[in-house]
C-alpha positions as CSV (number, residue, x, y, z in Angstrom):
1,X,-23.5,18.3,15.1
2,X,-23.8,19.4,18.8
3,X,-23.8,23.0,17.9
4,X,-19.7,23.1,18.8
5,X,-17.4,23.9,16.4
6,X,-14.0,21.8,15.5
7,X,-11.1,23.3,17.5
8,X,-7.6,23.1,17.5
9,X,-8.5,21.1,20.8
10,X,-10.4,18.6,19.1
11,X,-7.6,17.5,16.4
12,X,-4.8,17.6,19.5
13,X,-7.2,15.0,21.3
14,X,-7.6,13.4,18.4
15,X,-4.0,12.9,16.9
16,X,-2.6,12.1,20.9
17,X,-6.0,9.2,20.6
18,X,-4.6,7.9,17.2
19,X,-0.3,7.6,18.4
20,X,-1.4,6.3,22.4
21,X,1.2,4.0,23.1
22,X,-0.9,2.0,25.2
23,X,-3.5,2.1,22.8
24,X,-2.7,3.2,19.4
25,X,-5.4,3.4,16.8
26,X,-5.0,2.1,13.0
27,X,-4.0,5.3,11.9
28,X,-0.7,4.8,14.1
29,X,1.4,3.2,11.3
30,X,0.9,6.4,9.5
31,X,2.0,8.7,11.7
32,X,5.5,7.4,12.0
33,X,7.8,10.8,13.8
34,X,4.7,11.5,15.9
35,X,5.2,11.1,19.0
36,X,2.9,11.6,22.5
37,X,3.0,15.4,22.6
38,X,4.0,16.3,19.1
39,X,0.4,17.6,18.3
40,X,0.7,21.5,19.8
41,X,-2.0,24.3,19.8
42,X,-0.8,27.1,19.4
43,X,-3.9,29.0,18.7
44,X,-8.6,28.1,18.4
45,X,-7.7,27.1,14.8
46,X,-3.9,26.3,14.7
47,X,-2.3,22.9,15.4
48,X,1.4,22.4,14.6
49,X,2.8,18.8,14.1
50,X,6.4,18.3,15.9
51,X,7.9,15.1,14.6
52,X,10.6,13.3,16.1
53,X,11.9,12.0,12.2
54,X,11.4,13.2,8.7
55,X,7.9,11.2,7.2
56,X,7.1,11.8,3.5
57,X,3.7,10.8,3.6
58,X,2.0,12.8,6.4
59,X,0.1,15.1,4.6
60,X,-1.6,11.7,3.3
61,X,-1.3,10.5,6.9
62,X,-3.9,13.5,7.6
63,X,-6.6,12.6,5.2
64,X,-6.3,8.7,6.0
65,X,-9.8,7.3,7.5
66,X,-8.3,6.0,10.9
67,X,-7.3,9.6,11.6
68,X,-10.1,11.4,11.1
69,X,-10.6,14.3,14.0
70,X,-13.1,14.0,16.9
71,X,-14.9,16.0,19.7
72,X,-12.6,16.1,22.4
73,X,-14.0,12.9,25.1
74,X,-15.6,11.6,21.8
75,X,-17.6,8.8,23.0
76,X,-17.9,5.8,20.1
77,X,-21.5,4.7,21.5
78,X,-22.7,8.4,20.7
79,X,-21.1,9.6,16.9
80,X,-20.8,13.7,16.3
81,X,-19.4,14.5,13.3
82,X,-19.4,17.9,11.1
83,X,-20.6,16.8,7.8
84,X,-23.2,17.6,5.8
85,X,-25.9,15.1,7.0
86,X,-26.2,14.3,11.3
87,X,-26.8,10.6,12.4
88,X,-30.4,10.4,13.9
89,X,-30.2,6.4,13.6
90,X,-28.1,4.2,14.8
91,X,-28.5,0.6,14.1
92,X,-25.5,-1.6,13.2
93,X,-25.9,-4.2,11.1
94,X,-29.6,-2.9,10.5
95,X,-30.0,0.1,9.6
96,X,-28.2,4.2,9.5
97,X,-30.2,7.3,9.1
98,X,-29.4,10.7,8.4
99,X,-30.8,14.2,8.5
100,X,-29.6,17.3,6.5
101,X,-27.5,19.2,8.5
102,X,-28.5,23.0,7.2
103,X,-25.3,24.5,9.1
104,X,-22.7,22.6,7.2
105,X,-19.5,24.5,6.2
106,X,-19.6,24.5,2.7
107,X,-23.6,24.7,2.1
108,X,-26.5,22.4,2.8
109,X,-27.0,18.8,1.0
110,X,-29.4,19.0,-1.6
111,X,-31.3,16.1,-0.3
112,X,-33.4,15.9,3.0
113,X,-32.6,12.6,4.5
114,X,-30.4,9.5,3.8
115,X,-30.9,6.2,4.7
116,X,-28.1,3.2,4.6
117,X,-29.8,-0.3,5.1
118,X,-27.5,-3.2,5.1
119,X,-28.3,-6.4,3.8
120,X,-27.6,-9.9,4.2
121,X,-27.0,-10.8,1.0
122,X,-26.2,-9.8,-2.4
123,X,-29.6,-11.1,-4.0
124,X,-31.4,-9.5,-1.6
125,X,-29.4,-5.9,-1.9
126,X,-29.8,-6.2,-5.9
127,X,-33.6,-6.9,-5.6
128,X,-34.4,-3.8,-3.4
129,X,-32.9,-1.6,-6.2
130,X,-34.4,-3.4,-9.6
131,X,-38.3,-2.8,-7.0
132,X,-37.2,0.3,-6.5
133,X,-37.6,-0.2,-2.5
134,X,-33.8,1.8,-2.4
135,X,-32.3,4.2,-4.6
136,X,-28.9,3.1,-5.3
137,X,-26.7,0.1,-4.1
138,X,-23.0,-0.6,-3.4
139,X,-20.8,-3.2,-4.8
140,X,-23.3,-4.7,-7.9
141,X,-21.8,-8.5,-8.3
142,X,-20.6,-7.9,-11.6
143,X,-22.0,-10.8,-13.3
144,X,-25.8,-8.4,-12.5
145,X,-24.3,-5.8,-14.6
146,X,-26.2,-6.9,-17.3
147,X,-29.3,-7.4,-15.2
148,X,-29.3,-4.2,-14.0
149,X,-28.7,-2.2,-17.5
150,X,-31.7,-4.2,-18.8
151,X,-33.6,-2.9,-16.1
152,X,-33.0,0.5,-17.5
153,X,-31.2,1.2,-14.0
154,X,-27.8,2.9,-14.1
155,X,-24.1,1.5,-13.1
156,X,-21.5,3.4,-11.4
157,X,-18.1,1.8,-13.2
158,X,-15.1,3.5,-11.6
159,X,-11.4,2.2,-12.7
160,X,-9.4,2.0,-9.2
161,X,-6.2,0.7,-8.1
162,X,-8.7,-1.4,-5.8
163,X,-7.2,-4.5,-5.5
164,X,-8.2,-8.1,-4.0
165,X,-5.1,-10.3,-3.2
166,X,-4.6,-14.2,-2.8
167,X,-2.7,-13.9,0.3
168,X,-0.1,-16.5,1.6
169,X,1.4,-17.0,4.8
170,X,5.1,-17.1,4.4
171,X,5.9,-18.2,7.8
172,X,3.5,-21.5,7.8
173,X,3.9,-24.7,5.1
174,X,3.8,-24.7,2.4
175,X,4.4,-21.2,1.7
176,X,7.4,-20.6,3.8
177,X,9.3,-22.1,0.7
178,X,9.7,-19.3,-2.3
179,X,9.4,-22.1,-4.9
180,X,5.9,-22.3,-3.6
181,X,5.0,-18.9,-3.9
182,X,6.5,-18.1,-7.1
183,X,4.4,-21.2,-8.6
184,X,1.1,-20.3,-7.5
185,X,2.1,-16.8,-9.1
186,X,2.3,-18.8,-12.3
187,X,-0.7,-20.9,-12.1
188,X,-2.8,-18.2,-12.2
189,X,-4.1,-16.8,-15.5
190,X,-5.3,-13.9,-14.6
191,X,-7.0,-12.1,-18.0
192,X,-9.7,-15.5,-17.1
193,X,-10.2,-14.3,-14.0
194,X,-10.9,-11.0,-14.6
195,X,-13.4,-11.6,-17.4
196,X,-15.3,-14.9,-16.1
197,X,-14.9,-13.6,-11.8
198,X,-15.4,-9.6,-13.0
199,X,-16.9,-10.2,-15.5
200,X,-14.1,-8.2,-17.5
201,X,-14.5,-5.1,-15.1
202,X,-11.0,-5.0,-14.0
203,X,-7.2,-4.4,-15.5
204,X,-4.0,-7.0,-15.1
205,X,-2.6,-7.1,-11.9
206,X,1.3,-8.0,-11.2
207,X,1.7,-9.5,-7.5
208,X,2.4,-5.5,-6.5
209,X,0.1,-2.9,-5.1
210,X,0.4,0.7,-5.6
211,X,-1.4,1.3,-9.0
212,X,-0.8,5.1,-9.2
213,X,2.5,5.4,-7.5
214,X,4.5,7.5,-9.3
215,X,7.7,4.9,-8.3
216,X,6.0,1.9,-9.5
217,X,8.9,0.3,-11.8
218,X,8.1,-1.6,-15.0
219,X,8.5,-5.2,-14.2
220,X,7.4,-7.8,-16.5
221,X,3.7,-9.0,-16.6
222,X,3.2,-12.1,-15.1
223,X,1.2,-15.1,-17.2
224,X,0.4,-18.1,-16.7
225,X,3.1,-21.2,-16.6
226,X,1.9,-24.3,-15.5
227,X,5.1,-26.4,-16.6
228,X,7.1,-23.8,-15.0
229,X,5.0,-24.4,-11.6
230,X,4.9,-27.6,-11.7
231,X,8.7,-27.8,-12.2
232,X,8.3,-25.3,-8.8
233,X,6.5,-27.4,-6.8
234,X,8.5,-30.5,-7.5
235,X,11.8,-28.6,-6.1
236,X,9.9,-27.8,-3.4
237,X,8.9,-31.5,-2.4
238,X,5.4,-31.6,-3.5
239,X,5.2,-33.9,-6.9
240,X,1.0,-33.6,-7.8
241,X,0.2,-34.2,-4.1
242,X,0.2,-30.4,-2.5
243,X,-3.2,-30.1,-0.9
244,X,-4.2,-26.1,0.4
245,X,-7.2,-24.5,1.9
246,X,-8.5,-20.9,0.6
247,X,-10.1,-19.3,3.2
248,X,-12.7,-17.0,1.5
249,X,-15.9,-15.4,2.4
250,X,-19.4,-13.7,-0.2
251,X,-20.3,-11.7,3.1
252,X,-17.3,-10.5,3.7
253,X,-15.3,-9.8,0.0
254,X,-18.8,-10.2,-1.9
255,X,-19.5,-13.4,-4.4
256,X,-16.7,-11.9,-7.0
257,X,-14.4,-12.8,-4.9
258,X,-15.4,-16.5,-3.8
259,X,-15.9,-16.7,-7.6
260,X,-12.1,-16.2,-8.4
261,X,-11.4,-18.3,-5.7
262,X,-13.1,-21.0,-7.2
263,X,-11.6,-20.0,-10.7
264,X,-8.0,-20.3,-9.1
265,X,-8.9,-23.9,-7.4
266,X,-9.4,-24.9,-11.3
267,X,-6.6,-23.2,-12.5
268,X,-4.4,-25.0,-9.7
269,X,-5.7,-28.8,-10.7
270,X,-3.4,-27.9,-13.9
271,X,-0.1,-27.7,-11.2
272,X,-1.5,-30.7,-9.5
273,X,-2.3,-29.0,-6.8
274,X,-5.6,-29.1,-5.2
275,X,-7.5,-26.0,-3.3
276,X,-10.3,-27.0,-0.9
277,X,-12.5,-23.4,-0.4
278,X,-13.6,-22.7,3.4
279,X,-16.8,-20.5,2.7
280,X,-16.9,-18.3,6.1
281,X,-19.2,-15.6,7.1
282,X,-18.4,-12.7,7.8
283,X,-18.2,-13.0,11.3
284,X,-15.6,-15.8,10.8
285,X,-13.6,-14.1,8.5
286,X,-12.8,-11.6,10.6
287,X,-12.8,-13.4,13.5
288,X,-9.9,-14.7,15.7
289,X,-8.4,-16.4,12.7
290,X,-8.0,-12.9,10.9
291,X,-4.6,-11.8,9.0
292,X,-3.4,-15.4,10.3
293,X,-5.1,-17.5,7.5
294,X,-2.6,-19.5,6.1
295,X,-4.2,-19.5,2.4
296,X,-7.2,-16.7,1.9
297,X,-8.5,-13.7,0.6
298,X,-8.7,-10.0,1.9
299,X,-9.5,-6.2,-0.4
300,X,-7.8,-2.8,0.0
301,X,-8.4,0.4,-1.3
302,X,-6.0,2.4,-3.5
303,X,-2.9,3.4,-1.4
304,X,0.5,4.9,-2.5
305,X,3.0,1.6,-2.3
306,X,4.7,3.3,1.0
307,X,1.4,3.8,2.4
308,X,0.2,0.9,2.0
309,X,3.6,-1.4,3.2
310,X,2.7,0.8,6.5
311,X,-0.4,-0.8,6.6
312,X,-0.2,-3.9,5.6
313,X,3.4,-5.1,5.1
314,X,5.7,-3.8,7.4
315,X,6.6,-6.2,11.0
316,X,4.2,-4.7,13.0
317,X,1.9,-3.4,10.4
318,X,-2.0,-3.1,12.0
319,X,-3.0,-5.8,8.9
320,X,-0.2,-7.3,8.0
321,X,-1.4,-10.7,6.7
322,X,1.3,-12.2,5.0
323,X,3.4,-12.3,7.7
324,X,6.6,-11.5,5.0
325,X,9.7,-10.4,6.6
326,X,13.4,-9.2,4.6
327,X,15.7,-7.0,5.8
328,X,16.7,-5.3,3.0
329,X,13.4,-4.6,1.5
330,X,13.0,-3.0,5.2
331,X,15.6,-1.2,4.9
332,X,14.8,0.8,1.6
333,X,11.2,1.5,3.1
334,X,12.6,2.4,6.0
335,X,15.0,5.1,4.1
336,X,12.2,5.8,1.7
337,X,9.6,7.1,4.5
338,X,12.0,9.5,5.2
339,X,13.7,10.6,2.0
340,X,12.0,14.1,0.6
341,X,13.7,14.5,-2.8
342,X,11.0,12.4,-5.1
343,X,13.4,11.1,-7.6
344,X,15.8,9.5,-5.1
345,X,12.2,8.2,-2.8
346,X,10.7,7.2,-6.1
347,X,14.1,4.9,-6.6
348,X,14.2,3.3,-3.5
349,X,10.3,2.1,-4.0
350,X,11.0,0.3,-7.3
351,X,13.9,-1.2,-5.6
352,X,11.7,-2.4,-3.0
353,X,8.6,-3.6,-5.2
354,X,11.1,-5.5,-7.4
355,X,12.0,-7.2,-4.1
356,X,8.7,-7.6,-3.4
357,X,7.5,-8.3,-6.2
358,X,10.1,-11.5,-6.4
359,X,9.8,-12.9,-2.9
360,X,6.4,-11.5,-1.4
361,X,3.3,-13.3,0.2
362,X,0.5,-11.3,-2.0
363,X,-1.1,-12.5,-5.3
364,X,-2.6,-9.8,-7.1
365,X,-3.6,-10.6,-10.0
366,X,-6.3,-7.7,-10.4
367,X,-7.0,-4.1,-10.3
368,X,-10.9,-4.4,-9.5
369,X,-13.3,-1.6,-10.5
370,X,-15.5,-0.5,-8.5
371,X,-19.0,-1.2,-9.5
372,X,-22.2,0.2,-7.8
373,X,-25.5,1.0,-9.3
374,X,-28.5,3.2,-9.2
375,X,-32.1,4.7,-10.3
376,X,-32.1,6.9,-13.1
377,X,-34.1,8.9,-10.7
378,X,-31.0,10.6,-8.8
379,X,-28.1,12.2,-9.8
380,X,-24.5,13.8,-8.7
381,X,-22.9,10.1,-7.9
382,X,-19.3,10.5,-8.5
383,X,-16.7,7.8,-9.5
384,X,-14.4,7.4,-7.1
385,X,-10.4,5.7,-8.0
386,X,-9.8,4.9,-4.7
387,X,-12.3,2.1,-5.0
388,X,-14.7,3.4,-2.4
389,X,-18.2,2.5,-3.1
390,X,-20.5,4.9,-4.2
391,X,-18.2,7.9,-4.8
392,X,-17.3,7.4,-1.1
393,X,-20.9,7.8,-0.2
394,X,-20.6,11.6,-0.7
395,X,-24.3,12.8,-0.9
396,X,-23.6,16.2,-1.1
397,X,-24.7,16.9,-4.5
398,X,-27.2,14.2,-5.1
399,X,-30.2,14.9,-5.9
400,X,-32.9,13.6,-7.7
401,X,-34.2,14.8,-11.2
């Protein structure tokens, strides 16, 4: 939006940004066999990558959010993208605004301007919608569903492999013992949860990630034991006298979330086992403390399962949380990331999410749909399975009727 256009220059300063060694960005994980110098020009509009090892999932590499191309120099405290609207207003934590940007590569926006406004609260962000002081809103608290269809306002329901994990710390007590793991696995019951915390806008989840991938084995659907936890937990030392914290936060994972959490503190009195909440801001939650909560909460998109291990899982990963750590499941992701016949990749993954699956840190006892809402008065939302809110805030072909 400077009146330059995207050059092969830009995506070789952009790709060398993302794989610094001294600095590598999120994207980094992704890029595995990409190596300082590996991103070549060879002409304006042609950029080869060189990598050092075979890596399945580049082409999904390119298209990840923490690799998106800059201006070559890019400075952070001065945005230029390429889209089809140009920031005019910059406010963080306040306020974004946009223009139209009539030069954009696949046609003009249909609308003039957009404005994002962020609010502090959920209440607050569903009240500007049903007084019409905004147009649409992201991630409706499910339990306003109902609210806002009475309203004769609209809901933007999208089925995702979205996916908000219980996430335990396997190298801190009490959930460096397996016994303790796979009994809170078994206390929860999760069809509750997903009708009385989302309000039934979600599917079954299984302790795994990785929805849609196409090497997802069939393992069997966890439910609810309480005996058999209980018989857990007593192995493990703790006899009706295990005592945990739950780290959660309504700024930061929205009140859905604090409300399973306090779903699976009532679930847990069942084991014997009691679950104080910590109610943090934002700010707190992802704060120093960050990926090293002991007991908490986080949310990811939808991701393939090797994708996603990259990010999250692996030693080393930018967000790895749980802290979880196994040779041989290492070992088949390792082999898997670089194993280009499908079938035999698509093997080694179930091997490796049975493993998981078994003996990981993660509860996930949800797929969450993403639910946003809107006036009647515009149109062209799309639903988006990844679980980005608001079709990924694509205006493009919004407009209002």
């Amino acid at each position: 939006h400077d009146g330059k256009p995207v050059t092969a220059d830009d995506v070789v300063y952009s790709f060398e940004r993302v794989v610094d060694p001294k600095n590598p960005g999120s994207g980094a994980a992704t890029l595995s066999g990409l190596a300082p110098g590996g991103t070549v020009k060879t002409d304006d509009l042609t950029v080869e990558f060189r990598l050092d090892a075979p890596n399945v999932l580049f082409p999904e590499a390119l298209a990840y959010r923490g690799n998106m191309v800059v201006p070559v120099d890019f400075n952070p405290k001065k945005p230029i993208g390429s889209g089809p609207f140009k920031l005019t207003e910059f406010r963080p934590g306040e306020q974004f605004k946009f223009e139209r940007f009539p030069e954009y590569r696949r046609g003009p926006a249909y609308l003039d301007a957009v404005t994002v406004t962020e609010f502090a609260d959920e209440t607050a962000r569903v009240n500007a919608l049903m007084s019409g002081d905004v147009d649409a809103i992201s991630q409706l608290p499910t339990s306003q569903v109902k609210a806002i269809e009475g309203a004769s306002l609209e809901v933007l329901n999208a089925e995702t492999g979205a996916w908000r994990p219980f996430t335990m710390r396997i190298d801190v007590k009490p959930f460096d013992d397996l016994r303790v793991r796979q009994a809170f696995r078994l206390i929860v019951n999760r069809q509750e949860m997903i009708d009385h915390a989302y309000a039934g806008f979600g599917a079954l989840g299984n302790d795994m990630y990785a929805r849609f991938d196409p090497g997802t084995p069939d393992l069997p659907q966890r439910e609810q034991d309480i005996e058999q936890a209980k018989s857990l937990l007593k192995q493990a030392g703790y006899d009706n006298n295990l005592t945990v914290q739950l780290v959660t936060s309504a700024e930061a994972l929205g009140a859905d979330e604090v409300a399973a959490a306090q779903i699976f503190a009532e679930q847990a009195k069942k084991a014997g086992v009691t679950v104080n909440l910590k109610k943090t801001d934002s700010a707190t939650f992802y704060g120093k403390d960050y990926l090293s909560w002991p007991f908490a909460q986080d949310f990811w998109f939808t991701r393939g399962y090797l994708e996603q291990a990259g990010q999250g899982t692996m030693p080393g990963a930018p967000y790895n949380e749980t802290h979880w750590k196994n040779d041989e499941w290492l070992a088949l992701v390792k082999e898997a990331f670089t194993t280009v016949d499908d079938a035999k990749r698509n093997e080694l993954v179930a091997k490796a999410q049975e493993i998981e699956y078994n003996e990981g840190g993660y509860i996930v006892w949800a797929w969450r749909n993403q639910v946003d809402a809107y006036s009647p008065k515009i149109t062209g939302l799309k639903k988006d399975p990844m679980g980005m809110w608001l079709g990924r805030c694509d205006f493009t072909e919004v407009y209002f009727v």
